[in-house]
TORKEMAR-890757 format. One record per residue: residue number from 1; x, z, y of N, C-alpha, C, O in turn. Coordinates in steps of 0.001 Angstrom, whole numbers, padded with zeros to 6 digits. Layout:
<sites>
NUM_X_Z_Y_X_Z_Y_X_Z_Y_X_Z_Y;
...
</sites>
This chain:
<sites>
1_044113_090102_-189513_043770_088974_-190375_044945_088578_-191246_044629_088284_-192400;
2_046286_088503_-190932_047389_088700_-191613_047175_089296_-192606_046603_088644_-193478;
3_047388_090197_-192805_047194_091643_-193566_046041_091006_-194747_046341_091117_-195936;
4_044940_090450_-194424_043976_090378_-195067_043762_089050_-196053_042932_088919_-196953;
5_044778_088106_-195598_045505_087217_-196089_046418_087263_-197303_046265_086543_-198289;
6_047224_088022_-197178_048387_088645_-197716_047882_089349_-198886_048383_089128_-199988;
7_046762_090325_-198708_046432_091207_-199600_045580_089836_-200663_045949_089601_-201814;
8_044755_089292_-200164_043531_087965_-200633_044691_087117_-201331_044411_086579_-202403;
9_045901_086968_-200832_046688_086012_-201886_047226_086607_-203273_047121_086112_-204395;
10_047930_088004_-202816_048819_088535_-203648_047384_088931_-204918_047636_088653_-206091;
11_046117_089491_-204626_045702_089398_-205989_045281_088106_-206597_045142_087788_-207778;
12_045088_087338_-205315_044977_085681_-206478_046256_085216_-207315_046107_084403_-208227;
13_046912_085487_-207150_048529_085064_-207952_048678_086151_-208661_049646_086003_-209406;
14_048123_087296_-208801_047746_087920_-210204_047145_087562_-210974_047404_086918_-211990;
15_045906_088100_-210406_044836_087154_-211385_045023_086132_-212071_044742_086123_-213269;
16_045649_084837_-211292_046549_083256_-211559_047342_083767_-213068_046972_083337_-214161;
17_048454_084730_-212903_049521_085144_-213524_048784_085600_-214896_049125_084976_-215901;
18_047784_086650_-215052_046848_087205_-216156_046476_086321_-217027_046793_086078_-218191;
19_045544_085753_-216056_045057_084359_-216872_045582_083264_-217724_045451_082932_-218902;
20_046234_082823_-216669_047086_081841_-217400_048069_081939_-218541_048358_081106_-219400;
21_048602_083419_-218293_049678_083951_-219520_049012_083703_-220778_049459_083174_-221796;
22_047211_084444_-220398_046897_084567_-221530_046504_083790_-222538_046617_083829_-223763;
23_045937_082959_-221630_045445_081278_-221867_046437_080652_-222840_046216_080454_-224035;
24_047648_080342_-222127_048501_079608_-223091_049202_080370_-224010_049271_079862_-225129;
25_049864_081687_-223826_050208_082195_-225102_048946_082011_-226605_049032_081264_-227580;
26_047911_082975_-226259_046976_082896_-227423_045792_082123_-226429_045083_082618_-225553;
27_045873_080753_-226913_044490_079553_-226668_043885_080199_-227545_043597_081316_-227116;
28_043502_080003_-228736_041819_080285_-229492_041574_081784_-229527_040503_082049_-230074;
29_042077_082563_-229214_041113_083736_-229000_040864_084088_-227843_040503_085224_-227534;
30_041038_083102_-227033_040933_083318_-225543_039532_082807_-225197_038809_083279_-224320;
31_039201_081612_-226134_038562_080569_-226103_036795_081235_-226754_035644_081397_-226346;
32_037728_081445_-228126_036500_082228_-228915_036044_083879_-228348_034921_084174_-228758;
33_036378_084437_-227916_035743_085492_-226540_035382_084645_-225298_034521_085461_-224971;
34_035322_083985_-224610_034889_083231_-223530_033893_082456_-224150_033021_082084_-223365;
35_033767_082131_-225211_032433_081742_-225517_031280_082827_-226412_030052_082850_-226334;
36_032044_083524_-227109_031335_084569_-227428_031170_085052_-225709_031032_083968_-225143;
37_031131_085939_-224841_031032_086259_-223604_029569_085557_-222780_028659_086178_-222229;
38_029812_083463_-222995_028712_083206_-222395_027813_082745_-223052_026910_082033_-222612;
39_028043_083295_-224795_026527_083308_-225470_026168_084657_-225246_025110_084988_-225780;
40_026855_085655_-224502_025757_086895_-224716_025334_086573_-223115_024156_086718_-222792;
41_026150_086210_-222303_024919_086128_-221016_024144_084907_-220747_023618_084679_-219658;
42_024088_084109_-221795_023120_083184_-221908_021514_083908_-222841_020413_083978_-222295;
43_021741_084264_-223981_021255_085522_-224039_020528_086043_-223465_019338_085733_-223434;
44_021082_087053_-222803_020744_088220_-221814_020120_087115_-220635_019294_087781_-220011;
45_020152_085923_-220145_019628_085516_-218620_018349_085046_-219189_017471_085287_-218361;
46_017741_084339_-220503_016871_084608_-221818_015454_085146_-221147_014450_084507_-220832;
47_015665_086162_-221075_015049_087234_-220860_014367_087795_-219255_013371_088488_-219048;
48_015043_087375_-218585_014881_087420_-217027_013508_086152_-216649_013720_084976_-216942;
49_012681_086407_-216248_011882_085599_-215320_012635_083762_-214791_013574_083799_-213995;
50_012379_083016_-215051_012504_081873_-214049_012861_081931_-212653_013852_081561_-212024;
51_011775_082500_-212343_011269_082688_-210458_012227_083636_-210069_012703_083603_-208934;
52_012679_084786_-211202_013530_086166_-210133_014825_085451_-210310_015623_085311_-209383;
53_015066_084898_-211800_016468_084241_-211734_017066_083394_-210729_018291_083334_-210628;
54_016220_082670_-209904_016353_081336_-208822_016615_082439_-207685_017710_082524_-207129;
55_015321_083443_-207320_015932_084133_-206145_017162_084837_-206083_017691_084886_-204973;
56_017778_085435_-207108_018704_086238_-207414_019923_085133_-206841_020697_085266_-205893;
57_019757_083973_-207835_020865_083013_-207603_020906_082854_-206667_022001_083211_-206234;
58_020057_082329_-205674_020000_081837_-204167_020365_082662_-203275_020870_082149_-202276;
59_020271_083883_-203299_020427_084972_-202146_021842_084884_-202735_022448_083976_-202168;
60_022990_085827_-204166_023828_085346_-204443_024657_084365_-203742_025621_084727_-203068;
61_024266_082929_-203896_024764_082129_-202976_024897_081785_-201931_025865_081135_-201538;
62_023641_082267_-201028_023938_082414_-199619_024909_083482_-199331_025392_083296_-198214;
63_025362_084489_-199887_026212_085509_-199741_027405_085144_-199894_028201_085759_-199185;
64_027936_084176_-200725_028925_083832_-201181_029419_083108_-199992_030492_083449_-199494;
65_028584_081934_-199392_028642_080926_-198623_028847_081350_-197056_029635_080845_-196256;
66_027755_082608_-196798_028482_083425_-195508_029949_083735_-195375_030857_083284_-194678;
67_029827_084896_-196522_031316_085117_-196237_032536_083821_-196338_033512_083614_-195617;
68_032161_083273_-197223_033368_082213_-197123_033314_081219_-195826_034115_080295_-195685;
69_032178_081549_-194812_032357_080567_-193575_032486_081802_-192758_032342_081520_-191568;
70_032646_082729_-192904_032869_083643_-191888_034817_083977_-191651_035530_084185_-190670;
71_035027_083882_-192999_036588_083691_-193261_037073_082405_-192763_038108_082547_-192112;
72_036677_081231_-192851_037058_079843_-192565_037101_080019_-190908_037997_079673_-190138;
73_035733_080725_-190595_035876_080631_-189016_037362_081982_-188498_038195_081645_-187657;
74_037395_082850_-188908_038573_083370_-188332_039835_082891_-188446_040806_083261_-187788;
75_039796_081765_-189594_041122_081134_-189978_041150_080027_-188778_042208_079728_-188223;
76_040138_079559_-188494_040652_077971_-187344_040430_078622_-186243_041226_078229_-185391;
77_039561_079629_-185747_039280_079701_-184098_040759_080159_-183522_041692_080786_-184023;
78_040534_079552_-182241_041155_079952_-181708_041455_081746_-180981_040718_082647_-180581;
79_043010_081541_-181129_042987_083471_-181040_043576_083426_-179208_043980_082591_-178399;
80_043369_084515_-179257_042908_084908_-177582_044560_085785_-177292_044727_086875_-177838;
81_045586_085229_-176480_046785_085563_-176439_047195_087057_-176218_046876_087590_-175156;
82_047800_087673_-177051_047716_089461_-176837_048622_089251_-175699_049580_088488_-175568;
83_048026_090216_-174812_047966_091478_-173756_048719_092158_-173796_048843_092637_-174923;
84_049941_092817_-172499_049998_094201_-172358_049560_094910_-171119_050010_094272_-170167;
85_049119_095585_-170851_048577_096205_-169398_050034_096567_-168709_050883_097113_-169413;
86_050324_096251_-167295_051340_096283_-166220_050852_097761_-166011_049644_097994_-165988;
87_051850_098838_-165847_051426_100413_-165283_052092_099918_-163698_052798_098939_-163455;
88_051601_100935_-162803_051918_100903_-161628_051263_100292_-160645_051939_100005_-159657;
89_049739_099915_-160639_049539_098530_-160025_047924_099586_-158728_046779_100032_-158798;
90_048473_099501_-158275_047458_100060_-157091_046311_098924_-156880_046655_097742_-156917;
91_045249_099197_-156707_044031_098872_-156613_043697_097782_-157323_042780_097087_-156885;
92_044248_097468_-158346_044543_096036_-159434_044903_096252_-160623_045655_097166_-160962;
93_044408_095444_-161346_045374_096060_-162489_045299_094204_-163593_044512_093328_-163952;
94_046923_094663_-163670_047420_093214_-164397_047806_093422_-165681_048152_094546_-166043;
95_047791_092218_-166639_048220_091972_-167700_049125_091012_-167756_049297_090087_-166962;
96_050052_091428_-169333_051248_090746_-169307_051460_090164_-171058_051980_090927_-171873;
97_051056_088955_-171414_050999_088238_-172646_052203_088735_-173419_052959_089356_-172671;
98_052495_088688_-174278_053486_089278_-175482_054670_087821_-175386_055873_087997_-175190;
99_054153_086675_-175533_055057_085654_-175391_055611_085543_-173543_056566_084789_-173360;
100_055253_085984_-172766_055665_085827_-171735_056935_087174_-172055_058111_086823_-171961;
101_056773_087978_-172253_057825_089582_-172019_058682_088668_-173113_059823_088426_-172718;
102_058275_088000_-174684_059569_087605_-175495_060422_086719_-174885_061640_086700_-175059;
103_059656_085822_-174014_060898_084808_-173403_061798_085045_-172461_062938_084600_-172329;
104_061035_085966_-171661_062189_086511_-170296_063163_087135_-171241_064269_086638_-171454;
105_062730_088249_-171814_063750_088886_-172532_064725_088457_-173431_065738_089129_-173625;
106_064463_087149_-174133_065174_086436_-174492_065963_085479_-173805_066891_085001_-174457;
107_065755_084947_-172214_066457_083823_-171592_067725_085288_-170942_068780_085039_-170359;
108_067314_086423_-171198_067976_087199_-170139_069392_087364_-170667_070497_087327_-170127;
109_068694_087685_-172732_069988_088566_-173627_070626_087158_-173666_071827_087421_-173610;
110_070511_085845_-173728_070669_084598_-174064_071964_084687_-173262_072968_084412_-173919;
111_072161_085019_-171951_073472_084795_-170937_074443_085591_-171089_075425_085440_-170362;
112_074417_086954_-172365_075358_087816_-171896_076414_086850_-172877_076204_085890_-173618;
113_077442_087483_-172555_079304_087047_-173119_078609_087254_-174633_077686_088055_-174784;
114_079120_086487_-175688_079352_086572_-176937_078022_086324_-177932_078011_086280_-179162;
115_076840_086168_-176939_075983_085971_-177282_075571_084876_-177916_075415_084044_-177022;
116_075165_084139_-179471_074958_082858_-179529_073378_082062_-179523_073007_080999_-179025;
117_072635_083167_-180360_071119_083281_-180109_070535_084223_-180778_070977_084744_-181802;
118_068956_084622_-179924_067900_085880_-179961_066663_085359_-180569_066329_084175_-180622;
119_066048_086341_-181002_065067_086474_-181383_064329_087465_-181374_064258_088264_-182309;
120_063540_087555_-180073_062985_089013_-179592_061594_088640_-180191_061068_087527_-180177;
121_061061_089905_-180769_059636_089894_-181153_059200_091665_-180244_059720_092774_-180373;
122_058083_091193_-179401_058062_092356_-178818_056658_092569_-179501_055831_091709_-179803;
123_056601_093925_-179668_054852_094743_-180210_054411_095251_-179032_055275_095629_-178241;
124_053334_095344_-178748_052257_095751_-178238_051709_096930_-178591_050885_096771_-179491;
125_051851_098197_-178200_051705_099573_-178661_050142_100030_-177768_049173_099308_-177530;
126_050320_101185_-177492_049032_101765_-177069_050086_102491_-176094_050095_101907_-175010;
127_050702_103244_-176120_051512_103876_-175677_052900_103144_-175101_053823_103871_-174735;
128_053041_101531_-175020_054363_101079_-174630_054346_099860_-175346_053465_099277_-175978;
129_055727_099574_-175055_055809_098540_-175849_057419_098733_-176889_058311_099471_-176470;
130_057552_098062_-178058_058782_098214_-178763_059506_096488_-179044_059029_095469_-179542;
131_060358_096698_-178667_060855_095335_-178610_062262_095251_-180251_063173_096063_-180415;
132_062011_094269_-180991_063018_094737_-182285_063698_092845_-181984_063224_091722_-182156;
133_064803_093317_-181549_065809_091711_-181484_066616_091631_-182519_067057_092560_-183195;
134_066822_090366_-182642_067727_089768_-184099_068648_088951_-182969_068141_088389_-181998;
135_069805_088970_-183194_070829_088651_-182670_071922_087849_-183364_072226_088118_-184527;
136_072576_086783_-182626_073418_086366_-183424_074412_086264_-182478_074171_085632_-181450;
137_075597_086828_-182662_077054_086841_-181936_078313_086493_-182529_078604_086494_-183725;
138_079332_086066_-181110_080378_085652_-182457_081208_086536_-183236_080863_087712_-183113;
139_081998_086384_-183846_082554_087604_-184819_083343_088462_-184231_083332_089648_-184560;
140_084116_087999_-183306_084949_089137_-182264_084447_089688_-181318_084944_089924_-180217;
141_082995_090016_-181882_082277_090953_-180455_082440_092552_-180941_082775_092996_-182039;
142_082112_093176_-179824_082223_094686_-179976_080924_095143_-180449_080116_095181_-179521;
143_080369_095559_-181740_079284_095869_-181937_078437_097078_-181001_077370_096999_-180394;
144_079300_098093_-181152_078344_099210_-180049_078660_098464_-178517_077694_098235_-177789;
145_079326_098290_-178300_079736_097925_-176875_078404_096792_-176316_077832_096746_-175227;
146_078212_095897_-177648_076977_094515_-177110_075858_095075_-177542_074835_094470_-177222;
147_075652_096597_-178530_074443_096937_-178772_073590_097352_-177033_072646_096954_-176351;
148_074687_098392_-176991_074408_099350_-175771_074186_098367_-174604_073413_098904_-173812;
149_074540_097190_-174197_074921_096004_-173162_073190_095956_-173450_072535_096644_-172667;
150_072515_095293_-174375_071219_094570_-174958_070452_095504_-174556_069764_095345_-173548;
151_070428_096753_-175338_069439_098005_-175005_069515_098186_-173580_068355_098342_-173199;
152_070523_098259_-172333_070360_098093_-171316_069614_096822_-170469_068840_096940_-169519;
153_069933_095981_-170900_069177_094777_-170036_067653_094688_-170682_066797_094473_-169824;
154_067204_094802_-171912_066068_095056_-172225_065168_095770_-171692_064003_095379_-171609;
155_065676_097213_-171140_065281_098272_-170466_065000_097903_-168931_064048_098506_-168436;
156_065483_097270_-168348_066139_096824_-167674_064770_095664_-167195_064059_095671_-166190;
157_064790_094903_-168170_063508_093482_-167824_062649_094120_-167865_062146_094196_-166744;
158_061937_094895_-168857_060729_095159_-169580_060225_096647_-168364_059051_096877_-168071;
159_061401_097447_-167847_060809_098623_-167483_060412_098630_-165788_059429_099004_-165148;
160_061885_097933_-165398_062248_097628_-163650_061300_096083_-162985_060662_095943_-161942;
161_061692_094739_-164572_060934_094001_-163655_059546_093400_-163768_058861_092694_-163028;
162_059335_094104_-165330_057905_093516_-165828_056332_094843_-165298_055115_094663_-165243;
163_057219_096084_-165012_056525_096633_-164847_055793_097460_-166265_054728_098064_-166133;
164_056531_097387_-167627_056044_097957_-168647_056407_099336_-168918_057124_099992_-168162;
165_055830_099840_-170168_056683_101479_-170963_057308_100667_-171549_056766_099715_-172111;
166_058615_100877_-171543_059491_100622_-172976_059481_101977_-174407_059912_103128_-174334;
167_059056_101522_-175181_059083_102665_-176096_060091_102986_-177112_060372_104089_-177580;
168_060622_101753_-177393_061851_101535_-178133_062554_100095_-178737_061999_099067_-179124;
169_063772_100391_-178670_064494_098814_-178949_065424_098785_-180487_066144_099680_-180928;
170_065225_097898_-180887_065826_097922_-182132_066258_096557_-182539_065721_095476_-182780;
171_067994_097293_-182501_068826_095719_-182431_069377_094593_-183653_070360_094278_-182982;
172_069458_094134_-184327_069728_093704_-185335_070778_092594_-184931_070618_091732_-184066;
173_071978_092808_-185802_073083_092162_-185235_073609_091053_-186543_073715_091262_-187751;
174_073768_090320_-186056_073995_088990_-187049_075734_087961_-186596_075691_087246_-185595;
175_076844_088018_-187281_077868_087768_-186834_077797_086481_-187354_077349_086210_-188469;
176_078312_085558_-186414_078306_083895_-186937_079542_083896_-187805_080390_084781_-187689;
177_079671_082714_-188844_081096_083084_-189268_082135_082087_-188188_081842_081262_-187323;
178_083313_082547_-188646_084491_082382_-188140_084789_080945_-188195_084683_080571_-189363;
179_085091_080071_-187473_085879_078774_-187569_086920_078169_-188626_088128_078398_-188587;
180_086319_077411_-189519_087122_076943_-191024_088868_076679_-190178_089138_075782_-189379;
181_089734_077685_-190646_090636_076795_-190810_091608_078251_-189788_092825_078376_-189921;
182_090784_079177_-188858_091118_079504_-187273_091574_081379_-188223_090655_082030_-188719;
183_092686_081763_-188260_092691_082841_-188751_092429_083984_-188290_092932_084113_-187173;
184_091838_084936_-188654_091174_086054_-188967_092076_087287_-187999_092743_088139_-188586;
185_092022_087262_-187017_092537_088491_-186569_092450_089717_-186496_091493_090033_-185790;
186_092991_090553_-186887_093090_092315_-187391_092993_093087_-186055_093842_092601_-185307;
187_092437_093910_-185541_092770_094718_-184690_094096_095367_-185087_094588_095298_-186214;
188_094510_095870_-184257_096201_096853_-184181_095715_097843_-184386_094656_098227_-183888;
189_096572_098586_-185347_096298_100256_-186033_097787_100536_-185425_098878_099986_-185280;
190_097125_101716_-185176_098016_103034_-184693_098809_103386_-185760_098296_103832_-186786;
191_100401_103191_-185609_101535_103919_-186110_102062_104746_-186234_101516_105435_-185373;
192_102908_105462_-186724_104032_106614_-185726_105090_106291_-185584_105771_105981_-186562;
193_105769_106242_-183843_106694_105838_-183705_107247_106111_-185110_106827_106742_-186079;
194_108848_105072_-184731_110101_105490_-185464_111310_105752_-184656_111605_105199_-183597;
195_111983_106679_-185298_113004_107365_-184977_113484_106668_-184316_113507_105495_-184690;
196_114206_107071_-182804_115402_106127_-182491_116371_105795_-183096_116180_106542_-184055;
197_117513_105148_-183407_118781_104350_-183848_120091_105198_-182992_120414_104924_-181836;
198_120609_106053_-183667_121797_106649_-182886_122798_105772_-183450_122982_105523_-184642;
199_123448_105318_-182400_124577_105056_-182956_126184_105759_-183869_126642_106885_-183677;
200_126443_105285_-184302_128059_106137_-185122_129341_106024_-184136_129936_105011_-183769;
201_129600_107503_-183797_130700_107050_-182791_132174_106240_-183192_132797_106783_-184104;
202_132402_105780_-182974_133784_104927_-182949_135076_105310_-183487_135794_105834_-182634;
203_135608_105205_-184678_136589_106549_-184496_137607_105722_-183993_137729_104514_-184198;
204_138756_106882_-182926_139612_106279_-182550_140899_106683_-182742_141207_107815_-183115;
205_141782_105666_-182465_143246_105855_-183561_144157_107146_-182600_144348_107442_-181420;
206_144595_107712_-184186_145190_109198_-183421_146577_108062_-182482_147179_106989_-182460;
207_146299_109846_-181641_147738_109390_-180522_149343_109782_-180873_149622_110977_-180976;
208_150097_109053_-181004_151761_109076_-181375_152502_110389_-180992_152737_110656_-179813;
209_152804_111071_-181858_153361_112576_-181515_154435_112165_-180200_155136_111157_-180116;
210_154316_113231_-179278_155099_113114_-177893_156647_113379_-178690_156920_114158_-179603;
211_157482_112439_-177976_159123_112237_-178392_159396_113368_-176956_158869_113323_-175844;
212_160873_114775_-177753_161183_115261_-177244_162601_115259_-176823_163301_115033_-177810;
213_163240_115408_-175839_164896_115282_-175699_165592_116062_-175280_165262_117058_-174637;
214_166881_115660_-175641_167732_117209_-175933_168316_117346_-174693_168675_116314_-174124;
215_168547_118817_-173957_168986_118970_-172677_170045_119430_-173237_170991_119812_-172549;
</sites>
């Protein structure tokens, strides 16, 4: 019904867009074809019977009036909470709501280190389930290090304690910014040593020629 929404708007805000451009750029020839238009199907309806014209209209309008209460009713009723089927379940078999698997999975990623807040949207597959999280952490986290952490505990709720298929996880990582004012720390890059420092030996003062005596 989404979908059908979406598609039902985007050509009304065309249509909207067509019209109206055309309307106000050129008013009188917009005007003078729209009335030329409903003198020819005034015209042309002329010609049609009384009696078939009324039924035509009426059935017409009941058609119109179905569908538009058939749409109204899928827009207010109430929708019936999606399902996932529990595998594993001997002589029983259970289901597991889509908002129940997003919240565990979210109170779970909610506790790890560096974590600030989630947003798990889990799908409902035929074959499993795919869970796609939006994440927000603080800026000095280890990206693969808290990806791989998430994809584990996800796996982890959804496979060990909910009893589901996990089919796939997909992480989306969002860094909070940094504290006004708190500076920006660099990781340490690798150098190459430097040379040791030899020292210069000392020079030292020559020694006084040996005094010889006469025998």
């Amino acid at each position: 019904m989404n979908t059908f929404n979406r598609v039902v708007v985007i050509l009304l805000l065309l249509a909207t867009i067509i019209v109206m451009t055309t309307v106000l750029v050129v008013p009188r020839p917009t005007i003078d074809v729209l009335q030329q238009w409903l003198w020819d199907l005034d015209m042309n309806l002329s010609f049609v019977p009384p009696l078939t014209l009324l039924v035509v209209g009426v059935a017409l309008a009941l058609l119109v009036d179905v569908v538009c209460v058939v749409l109204i009713w899928l827009e207010v009723r109430r929708r019936r909470p999606r399902a996932i089927r529990v595998r594993s379940i001997s002589g029983g078999q259970a289901e597991l709501t889509v908002d129940s698997v997003s919240r565990r999975v979210e109170h779970s990623i909610s506790q790890l280190e560096g974590v600030i807040s989630v947003e798990p949207n889990v799908l409902g597959k035929r074959r499993g389930v795919e869970v796609v999280i939006g994440l927000e952490t603080s800026p000095e986290v280890n990206v693969p290090a808290k990806t791989e952490e998430v994809c584990q505990v996800t796996r982890e709720i959804v496979e060990d304690k909910m009893g589901l298929r996990l089919r796939k996880v997909k992480v989306s990582i969002k860094h909070a910014p940094y504290p006004i004012g708190q500076p920006v720390v660099s990781e340490p890059t690798l150098s190459s040593p430097e040379p040791p420092v030899v020292p210069e030996p000392t020079p030292h003062p020559p020694e006084p020629p040996a005094a010889y005596e006469d025998v």
